[in-house]
C-alpha positions in Angstrom: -3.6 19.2 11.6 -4.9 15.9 10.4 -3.4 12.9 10.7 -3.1 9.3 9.1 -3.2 5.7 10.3 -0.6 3.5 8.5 -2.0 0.0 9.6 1.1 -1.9 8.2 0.3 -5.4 10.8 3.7 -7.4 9.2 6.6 -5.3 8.5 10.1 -6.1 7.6 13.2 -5.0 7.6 14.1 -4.3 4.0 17.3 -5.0 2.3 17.7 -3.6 -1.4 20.6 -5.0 -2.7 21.9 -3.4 -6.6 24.0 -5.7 -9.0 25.7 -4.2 -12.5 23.5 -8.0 -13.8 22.6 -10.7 -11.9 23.4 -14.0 -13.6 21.5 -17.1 -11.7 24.0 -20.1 -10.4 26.7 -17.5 -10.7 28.4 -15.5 -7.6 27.1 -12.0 -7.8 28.7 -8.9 -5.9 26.8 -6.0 -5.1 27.2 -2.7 -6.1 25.1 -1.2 -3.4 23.4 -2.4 -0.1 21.1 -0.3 1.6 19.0 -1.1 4.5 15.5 0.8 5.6 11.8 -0.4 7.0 9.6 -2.2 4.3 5.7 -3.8 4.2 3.3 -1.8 2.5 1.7 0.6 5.3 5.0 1.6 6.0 5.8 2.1 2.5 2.1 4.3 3.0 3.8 6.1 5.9 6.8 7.3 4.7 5.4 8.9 1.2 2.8 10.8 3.3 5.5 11.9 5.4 7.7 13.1 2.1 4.3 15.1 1.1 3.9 16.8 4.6 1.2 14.3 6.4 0.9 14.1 9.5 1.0 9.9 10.2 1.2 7.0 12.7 2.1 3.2 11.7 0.4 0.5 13.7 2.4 -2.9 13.4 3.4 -6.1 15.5 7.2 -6.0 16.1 9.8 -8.5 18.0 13.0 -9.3 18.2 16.4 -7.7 17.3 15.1 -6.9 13.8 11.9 -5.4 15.4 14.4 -2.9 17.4 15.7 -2.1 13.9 12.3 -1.0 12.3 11.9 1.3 15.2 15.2 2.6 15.1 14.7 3.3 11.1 11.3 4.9 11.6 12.4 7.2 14.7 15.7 8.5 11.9 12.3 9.1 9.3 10.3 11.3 12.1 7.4 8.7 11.7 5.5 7.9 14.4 5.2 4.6 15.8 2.4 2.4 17.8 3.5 -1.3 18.0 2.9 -4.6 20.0 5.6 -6.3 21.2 5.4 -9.9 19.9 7.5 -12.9 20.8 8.6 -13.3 17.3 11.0 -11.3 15.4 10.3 -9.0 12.5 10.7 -10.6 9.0 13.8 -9.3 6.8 12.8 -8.7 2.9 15.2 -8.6 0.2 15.5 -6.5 -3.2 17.3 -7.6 -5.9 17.9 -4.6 -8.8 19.6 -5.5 -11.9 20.4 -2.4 -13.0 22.1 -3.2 -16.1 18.6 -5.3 -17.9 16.1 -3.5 -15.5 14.7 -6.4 -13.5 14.1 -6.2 -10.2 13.4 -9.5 -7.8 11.8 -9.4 -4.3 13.1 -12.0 -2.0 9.8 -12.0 0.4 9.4 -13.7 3.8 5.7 -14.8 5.1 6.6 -13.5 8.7 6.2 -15.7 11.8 2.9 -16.4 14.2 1.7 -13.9 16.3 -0.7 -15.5 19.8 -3.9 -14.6 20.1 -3.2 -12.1 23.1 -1.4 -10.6 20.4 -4.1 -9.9 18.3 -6.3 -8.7 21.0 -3.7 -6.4 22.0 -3.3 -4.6 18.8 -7.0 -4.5 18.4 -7.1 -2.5 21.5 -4.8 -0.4 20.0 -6.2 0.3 16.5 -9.6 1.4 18.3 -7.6 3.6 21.0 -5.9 5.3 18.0 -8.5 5.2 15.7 -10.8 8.9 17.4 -7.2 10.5 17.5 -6.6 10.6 13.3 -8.5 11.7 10.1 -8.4 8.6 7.7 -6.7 5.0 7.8 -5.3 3.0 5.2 -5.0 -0.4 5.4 -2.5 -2.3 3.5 -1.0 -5.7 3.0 -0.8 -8.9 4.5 -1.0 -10.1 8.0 1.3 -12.8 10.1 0.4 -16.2 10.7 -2.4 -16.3 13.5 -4.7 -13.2 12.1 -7.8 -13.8 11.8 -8.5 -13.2 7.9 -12.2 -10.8 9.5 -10.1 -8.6 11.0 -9.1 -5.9 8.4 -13.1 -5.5 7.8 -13.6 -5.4 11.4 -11.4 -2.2 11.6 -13.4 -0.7 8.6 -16.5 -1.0 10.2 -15.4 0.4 13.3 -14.0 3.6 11.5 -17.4 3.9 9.2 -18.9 3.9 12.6 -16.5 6.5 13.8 -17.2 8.2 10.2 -13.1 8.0 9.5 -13.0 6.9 6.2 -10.5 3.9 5.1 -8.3 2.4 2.1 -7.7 -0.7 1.9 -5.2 -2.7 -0.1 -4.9 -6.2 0.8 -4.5 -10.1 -1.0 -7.3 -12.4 -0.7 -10.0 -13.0 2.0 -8.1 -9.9 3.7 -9.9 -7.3 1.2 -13.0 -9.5 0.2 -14.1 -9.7 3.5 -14.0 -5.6 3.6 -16.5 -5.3 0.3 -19.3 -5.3 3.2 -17.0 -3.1 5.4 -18.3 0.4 3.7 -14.4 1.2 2.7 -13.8 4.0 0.8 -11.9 2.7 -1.8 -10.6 -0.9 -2.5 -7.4 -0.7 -4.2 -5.8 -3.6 -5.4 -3.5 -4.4 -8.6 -4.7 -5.7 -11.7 -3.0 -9.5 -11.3 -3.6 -9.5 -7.3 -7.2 -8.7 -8.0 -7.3 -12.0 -10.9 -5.7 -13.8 -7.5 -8.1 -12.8 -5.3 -11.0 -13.6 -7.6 -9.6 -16.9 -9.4 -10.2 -15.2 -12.3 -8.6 -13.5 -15.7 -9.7 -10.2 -17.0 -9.1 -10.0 -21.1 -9.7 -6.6 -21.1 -10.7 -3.6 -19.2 -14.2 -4.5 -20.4 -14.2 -7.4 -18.3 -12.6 -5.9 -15.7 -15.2 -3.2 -15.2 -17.9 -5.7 -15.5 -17.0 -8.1 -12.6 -16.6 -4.6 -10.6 -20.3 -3.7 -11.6 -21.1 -6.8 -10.7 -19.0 -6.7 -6.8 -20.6 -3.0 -6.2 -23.8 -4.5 -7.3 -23.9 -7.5 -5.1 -22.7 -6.1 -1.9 -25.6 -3.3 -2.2 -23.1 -0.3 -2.5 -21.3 -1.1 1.0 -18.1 -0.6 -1.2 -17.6 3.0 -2.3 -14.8 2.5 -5.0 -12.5 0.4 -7.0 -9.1 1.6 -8.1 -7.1 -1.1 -10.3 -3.6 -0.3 -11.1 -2.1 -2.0 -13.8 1.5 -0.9 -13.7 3.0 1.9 -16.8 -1.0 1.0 -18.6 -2.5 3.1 -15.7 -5.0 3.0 -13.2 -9.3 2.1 -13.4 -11.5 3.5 -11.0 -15.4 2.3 -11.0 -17.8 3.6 -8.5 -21.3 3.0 -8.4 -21.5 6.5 -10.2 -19.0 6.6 -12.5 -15.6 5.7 -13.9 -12.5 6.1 -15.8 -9.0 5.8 -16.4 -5.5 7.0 -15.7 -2.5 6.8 -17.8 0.9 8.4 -16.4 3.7 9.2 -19.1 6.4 7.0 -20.1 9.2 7.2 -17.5 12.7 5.8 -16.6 11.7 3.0 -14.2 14.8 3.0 -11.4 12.2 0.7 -8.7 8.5 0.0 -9.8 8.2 -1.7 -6.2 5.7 0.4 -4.0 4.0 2.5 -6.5 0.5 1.5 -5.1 1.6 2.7 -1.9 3.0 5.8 -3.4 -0.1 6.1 -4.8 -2.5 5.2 -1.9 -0.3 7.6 0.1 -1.4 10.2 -3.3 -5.1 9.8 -2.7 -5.1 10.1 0.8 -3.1 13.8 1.2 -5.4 15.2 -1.7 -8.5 13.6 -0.2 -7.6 15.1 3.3 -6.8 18.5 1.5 -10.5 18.8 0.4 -10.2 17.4 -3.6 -12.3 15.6 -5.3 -12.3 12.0 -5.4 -11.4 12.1 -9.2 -8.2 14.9 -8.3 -7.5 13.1 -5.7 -7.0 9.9 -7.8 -5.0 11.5 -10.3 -2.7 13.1 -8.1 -2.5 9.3 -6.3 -1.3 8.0 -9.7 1.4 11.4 -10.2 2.9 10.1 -6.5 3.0 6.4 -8.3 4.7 7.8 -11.2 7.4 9.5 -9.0 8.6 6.4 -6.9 9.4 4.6 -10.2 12.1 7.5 -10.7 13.8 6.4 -7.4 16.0 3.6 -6.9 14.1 3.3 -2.8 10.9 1.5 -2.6 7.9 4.1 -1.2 10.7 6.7 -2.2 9.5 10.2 -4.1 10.5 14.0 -4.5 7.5 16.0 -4.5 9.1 17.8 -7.6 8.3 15.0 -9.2 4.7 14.6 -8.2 4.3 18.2 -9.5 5.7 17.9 -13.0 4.2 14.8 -13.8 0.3 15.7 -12.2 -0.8 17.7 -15.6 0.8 14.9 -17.8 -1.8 12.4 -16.3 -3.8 11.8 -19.5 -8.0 10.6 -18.2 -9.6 8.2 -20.6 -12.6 6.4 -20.6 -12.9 2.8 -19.0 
């Protein structure tokens, strides 16, 4: 059976909170409150989970909230690998407008973690690391991390020939372009943050990739850029091309790139191609905008959207 580790280093308990409009200054009564485990590799975790995938999450976790995001995952059947940290676990909140379709993420940093910590967890990752099939790394890191140590961890799986995603802000993910990651995959406006840079166009999108493959002498497999309902570029050194889902009811765009992460890494560990693989990513990113949950899908979905994923060129 292979197997997945969901590096997800600063969790959160998640809070999605629904309002029939949400008027600023004004007293607003939800509609709904729900409650469930959020950060990105976690997000990862549970989509892989809804299409059959064997996973673990690796995470820091303290305090009461802490117990809460182990409570939550242990009621989802996902697996769970943790440090215990003398901090608590942040709390995130959603805010859905469901009457004008806005939502608002309420988002906090998360609190230091000691450098015992870290060392702890690293010992972790590489205990785990000859027990699963692929990693994906995603998101950002607490206070105290070391912004090297995402890349370290992909160059101790491309020793271990366990490939890796990685989708991460910043220094996080340029540090991994020397890494040898499978695929980089970042959004289009975190990638512009990242750089300190606007793309006009596609066209200069796919240039300044060229030009990050180019420089860091192929260390970097692939780039996949979402850009939200416009679709999704991919570049290798080889090739590349371009995704575009259908038009959909948006319930939650929030945690589509993990939905879609979550995509490439069940079709890549069922033997398809990169550029199936890819496309059936973006179908799993279609389906959790249908779902009021973020990193939420039906596979139903997933299947009825796949063959309406239009490819053209980038």
């Amino acid at each position: 059976m292979q197997r997945v580790l969901c590096v997800c280093l600063n969790p959160a308990v998640q809070r999605t909170m629904q309002f029939q409009g949400l008027r600023q200054g004004q007293v607003n009564r939800a509609i709904k409150v729900e409650t469930h485990v959020g950060g990105k590799g976690v997000n990862v975790a549970r989509v892989l989970k809804q299409l059959g995938v064997e996973n673990v999450v690796l995470c820091f976790l303290g305090g009461k909230t802490g117990e809460i995001v182990k409570e939550k995952l242990q009621q989802q059947q996902i697996p769970l690998q943790y440090v215990e940290v003398g901090s608590p676990t942040r709390i995130c909140t959603t805010l859905l407008d469901v009457e004008n379709h806005i939502q608002t993420e309420l988002v906090e940093e998360g609190t230091p973690v000691t450098k015992a910590e870290i060392e702890a967890i690293d010992r972790l990752f590489a205990k785990l690391l000859p027990q699963v099939n692929m990693v994906t790394i995603s998101g950002t890191v607490p206070p105290g991390v070391p912004e090297t140590l995402y890349a370290e961890w992909v160059t101790l799986a491309h020793k271990q020939n366990v490939p890796t995603i990685v989708d991460a802000p910043g220094q996080l993910m340029l540090k991994c372009l020397t890494a040898h990651p499978l695929l980089l995959k970042p959004n289009w406006q975190e990638l512009e943050r990242t750089l300190g840079e606007s793309f006009s166009s596609p066209k200069d999108l796919k240039s300044v990739l060229q030009n990050l493959i180019t420089q860091h002498q192929d260390r970097t497999l692939g780039w996949v850029v979402s850009q939200g309902e416009k679709g999704v570029y991919v570049l290798t050194k080889d090739e590349s091309y371009r995704f575009v889902p259908p038009s959909v009811p948006v319930k939650n765009p929030i945690g589509s790139g993990d939905a879609m992460a979550a995509g490439i890494t069940a079709a890549l560990l069922r033997g398809e191609s990169m550029r199936q693989a890819i496309r059936y990513g973006v179908a799993c990113g279609t389906a959790n905008v249908l779902t009021p949950l973020v990193g939420q899908i039906e596979p139903e979905d997933v299947q009825t959207l796949y063959p309406q994923i239009q490819e053209v060129p980038f």
